[in-house]
C-alpha positions in Angstrom: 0.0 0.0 0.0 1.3 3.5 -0.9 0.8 6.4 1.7 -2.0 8.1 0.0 -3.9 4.8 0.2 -3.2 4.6 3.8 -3.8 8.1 4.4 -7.2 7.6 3.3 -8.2 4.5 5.5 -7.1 6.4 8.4 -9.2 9.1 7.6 -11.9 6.9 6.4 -11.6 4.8 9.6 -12.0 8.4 11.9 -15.3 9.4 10.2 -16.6 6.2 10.6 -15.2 5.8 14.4 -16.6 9.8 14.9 -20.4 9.2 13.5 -21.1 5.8 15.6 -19.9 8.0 18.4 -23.0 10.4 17.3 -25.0 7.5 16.2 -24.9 6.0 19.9 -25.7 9.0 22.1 -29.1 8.4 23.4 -31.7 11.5 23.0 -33.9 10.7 25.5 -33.0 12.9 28.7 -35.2 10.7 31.1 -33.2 7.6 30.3 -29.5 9.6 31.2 -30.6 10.9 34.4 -32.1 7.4 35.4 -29.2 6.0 37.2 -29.2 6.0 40.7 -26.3 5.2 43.3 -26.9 3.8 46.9 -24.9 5.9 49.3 -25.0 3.2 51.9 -24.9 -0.8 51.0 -28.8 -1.9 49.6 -30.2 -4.6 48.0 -31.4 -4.7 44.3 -34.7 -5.8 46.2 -34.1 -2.8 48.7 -33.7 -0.7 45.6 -36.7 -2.2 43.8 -38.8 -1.4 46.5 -37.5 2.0 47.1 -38.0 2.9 43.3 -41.6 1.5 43.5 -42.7 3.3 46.7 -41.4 6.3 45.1 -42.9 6.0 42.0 -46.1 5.5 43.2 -46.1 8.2 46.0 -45.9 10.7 42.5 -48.2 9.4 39.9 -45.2 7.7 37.9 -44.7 4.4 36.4 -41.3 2.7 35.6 -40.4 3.1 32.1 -42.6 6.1 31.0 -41.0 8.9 29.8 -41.6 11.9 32.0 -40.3 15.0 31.7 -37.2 16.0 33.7 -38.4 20.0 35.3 -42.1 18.1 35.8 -43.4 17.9 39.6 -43.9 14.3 39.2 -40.1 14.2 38.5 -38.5 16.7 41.3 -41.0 14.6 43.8 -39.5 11.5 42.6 -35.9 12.6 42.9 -36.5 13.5 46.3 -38.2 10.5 47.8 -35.2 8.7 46.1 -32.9 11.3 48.0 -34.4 10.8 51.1 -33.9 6.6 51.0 -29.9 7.1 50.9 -29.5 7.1 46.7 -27.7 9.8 44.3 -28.5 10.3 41.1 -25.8 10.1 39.0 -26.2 12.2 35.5 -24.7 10.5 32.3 
C-alpha cells in the first residue's frame, strides 16, 4: 500500500469511528438521568422497593417517559434522596 492509500483508510476509519460515536448517544433525557447510586450498602430488592414506593407516591410508572423539570419528576428525585440514593447524571 502506498501512503496516499493509507492516508485515506485512516481518515476513512475516523469518520466512521466519529459518526457511531454520534450514532450511539441516546436523545432521550429521562433515560441519562435514570441512574441512581446507593450511598450506603442496599439490596437490588431494597432498591426495587425504594424505586416502587417512590414512583407511586408521585403518579409515575417505571419506564414512562416523564419529563425532567415536571413535579412528578422533582417529587420523585426527592423521595429517592431521602432513602440514601444519588443520582448520577450521564
Amino acid at each position: 500500500m502506498n501512503i496516499q492509500a493509507v492516508r485515506n483508510l485512516m481518515t476513512i476509519s475516523v469518520l466512521a469511528i466519529g459518526l457511531a460515536a454520534c450514532a450511539g448517544t441516546n436523545t432521550n433525557p429521562a433515560k441519562q438521568y435514570d441512574v441512581w447510586y446507593a450511598k450506603e450498602a442496599k439490596t437490588e430488592r431494597d432498591y426495587k422497593l425504594d424505586q416502587a414506593q417512590c414512583y407511586g407516591a408521585h403518579d409515575m410508572q417505571a419506564g414512562r417517559p416523564v419529563a425532567l423539570d415536571s413535579l412528578s419528576f422533582e417529587g420523585y428525585r426527592d423521595c429517592m434522596t431521602t432513602k440514601g440514593y444519588v443520582l448520577r447524571q450521564y
